[in-house]
Structures are given as structure tokens and as C-alpha cells.
C-alpha positions in Angstrom: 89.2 116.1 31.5 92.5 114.6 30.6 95.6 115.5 32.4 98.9 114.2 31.0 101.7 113.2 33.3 105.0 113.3 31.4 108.3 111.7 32.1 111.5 111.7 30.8 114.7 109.3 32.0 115.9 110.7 34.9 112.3 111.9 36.6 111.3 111.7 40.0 109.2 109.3 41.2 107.6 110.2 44.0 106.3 113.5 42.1 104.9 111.1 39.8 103.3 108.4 41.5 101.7 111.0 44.2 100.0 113.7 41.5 98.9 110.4 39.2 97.4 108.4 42.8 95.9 111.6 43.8 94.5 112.5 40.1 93.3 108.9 39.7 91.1 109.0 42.6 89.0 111.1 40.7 87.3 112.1 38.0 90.3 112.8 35.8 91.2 111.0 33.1 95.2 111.0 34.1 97.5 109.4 31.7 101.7 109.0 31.9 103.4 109.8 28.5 106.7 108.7 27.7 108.6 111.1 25.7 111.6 108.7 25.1 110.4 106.5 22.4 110.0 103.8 24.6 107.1 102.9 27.5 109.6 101.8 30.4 111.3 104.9 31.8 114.3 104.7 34.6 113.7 107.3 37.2 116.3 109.5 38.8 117.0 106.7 41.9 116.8 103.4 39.3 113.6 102.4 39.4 111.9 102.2 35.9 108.3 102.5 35.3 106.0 101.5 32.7 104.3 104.8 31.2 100.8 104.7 29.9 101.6 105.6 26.3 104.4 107.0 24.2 104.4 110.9 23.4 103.9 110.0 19.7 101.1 108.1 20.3 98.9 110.7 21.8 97.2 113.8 20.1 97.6 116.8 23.1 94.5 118.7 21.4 92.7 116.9 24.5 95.2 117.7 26.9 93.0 119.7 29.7 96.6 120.0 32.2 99.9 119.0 31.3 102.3 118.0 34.3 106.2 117.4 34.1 107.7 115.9 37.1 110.7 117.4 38.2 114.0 115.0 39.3 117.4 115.3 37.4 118.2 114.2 34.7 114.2 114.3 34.3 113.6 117.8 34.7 116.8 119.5 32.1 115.6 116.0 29.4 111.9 117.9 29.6 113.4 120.8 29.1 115.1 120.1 26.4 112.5 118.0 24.6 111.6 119.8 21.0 108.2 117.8 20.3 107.3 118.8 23.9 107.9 122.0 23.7 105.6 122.1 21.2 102.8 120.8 22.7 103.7 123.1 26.0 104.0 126.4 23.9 100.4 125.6 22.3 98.7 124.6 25.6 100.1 127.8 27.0 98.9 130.3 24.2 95.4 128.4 24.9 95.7 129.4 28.3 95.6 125.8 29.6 96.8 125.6 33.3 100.3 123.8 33.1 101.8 122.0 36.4 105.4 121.6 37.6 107.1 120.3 40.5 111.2 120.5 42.0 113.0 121.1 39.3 110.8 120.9 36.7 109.7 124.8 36.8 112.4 125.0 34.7 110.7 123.8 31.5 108.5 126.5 31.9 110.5 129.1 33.2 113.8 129.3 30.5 110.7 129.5 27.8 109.9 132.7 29.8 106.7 131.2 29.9 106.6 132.3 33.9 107.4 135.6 33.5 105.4 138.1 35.9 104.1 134.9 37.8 104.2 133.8 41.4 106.5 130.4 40.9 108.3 127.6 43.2 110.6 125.6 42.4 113.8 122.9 44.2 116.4 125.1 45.6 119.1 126.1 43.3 116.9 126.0 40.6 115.4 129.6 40.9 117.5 131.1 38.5 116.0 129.2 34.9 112.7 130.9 36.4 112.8 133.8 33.7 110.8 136.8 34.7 108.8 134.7 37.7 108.4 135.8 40.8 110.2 133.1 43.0 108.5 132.4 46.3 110.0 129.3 47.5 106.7 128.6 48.8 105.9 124.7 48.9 103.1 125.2 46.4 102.4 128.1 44.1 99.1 128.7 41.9 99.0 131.5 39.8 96.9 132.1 36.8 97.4 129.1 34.5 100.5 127.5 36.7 100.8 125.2 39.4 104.4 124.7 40.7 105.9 122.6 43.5 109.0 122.5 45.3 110.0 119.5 45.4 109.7 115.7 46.8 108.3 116.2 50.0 105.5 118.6 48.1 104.1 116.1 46.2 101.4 115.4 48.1 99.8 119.1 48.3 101.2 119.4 44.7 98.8 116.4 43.4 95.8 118.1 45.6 96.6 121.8 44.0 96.1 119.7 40.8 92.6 118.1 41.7 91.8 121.9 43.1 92.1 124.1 40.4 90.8 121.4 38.2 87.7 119.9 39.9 87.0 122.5 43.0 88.1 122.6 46.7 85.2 120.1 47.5 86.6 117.4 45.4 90.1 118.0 46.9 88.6 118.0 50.2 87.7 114.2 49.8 90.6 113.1 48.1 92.3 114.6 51.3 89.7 112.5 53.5 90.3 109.3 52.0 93.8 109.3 51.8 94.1 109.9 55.7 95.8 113.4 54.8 97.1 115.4 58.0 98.7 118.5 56.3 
């Protein structure tokens, strides 16, 4: 199963490192894709990461989850990313399960790809959430969507991933070795 994480200048890196720590400890084949042309990406706060591969380097057909991390600029530079919302428009009409986090609902939600779903998404944010039913809720799953709140979610938001994915039991032990209390 291969679950790409994607990031775009600006992202936030906790919502990065904790879904790609949390995935890695598994199973999953988890893999960071830079969709700026180039493998080192600055995050929101400054600190620049090393991504796995580069967008164009990777054929999605694969792709069992896709995963934006929200942050901003990171979030709105998803968004507005044409090759990606390519690949995101084609995993959605497969009926892949797509994953979001803070602000990053929003790349999903102005393509009215949330429409009629159960959503979360950072505060303030709500309103690019076409047609979703906003909960506010620190983690949402619903039908093919997974979506976060924010930074302090990303810890339940990596373990919603390994759930839907690989099954409660899995997640359990993640949870286990990882000393989670929540």
C-alpha cells in the first residue's frame, strides 16, 4: 500500500512528520512528494525538509491514500497546484480515501469534492469546505476522507490514517509503541 505525503512551501511540519512517523511504523509504504520542482521544501516556521521524491517523478496510479498537510502558505500552494489537482480529481473518482489536516481540507473542499461529508478543518477555514458538513471535531472519517484539525491533531490524524488503512488492531500497536496516552 503506498500512501503519498505531499508538501508544498509553506506546509506544516508537525502534520508531516507525525502522519509519515506514524505511517512508517508500519506496513505502509509512505513516501513525501515535493510538488515544487525541487526535493528540499521550507515549511511554514523555516525549517526545510528533504522530500522523498519530486511530484514528477512519481506515477500516482499506485497511490493507495494521498495526504496534504495543512500549514500556510502550504495548504492555499496545494490548493492551487494544477498537476495535483489532477492526480486528486482521479484518486477521488476511484473512490480512493484522501487525507487532510488544518488547513488543508481546503484542497478538497473548494473542488466541492467534500460536499455532503462530515469534515474538520483549522478554524477560520470552514468556509472553502463546499457542501461539507463542518464538525470542528479533532478528527473526522467519512466515506473516503480523513480530515484533521490542526497541529495539535496530528497525532490521532496519523493513527486515523493507519486505521482506515490497515484496521484498529494495527493502530492499536502503533499507539502502544509510541507510549500514546490520548
Amino acid at each position: 500500500m503506498n500512501v503519498y505525503i505531499f508538501l508544498a512551501t509553506g506546509f506544516q511540519e508537525t502534520e508531516m512528520i507525525a502522519p509519515l512517523t506514524i505511517c512508517r511504523r508500519t506496513a505502509l509504504n509512505t513516501v513525501t512528494v515535493s510538488i515544487t520542482g525541487d526535493l528540499f521544501v521550507q515549511s511554514a516556521s523555516g525549517v526545510t525538509i528533504k522530500a522523498d521524491a519530486l511530484f514528477e517523478d512519481i506515477d500516482f496510479s499506485d497511490a493507495t491514500m494521498l495526504v496534504m498537510p495543512g500549514g500556510m502558505p502550504g495548504s492555499t500552494n496545494l490548493r492551487d497546484c494544477k498537476k495535483l489537482d489532477a492526480v486528486i480529481r482521479a484518486h477521488y473518482a476511484a473512490g480512493k480515501p484522501l487525507a487532510a489536516i488544518c488547513a488543508a481540507p481546503i484542497v478538497y473542499g473548494s473542488k466541492g469534492l467534500l460536499r455532503g461529508v462530515r469534515a474538520t478543518c483549522y478554524p477560520g477555514n470552514e468556509g472553502e469546505l463546499e457542501g461539507a458538513v463542518y464538525t470542528g471535531a479533532p478528527v473526522e472519517v467519512d466515506g473516503q476522507f480523513i480530515t484533521s484539525k490542526g497541529p495539535g491533531t496530528s497525532l490521532m490524524f496519523g493513527y486515523a490514517i493507519v486505521e482506515y488503512l490497515l484496521g484498529k488492531a494495527v493502530a492499536d500497536q502503533v499507539k502502544s509503541t509510541m507510549m500514546y496516552q490520548g
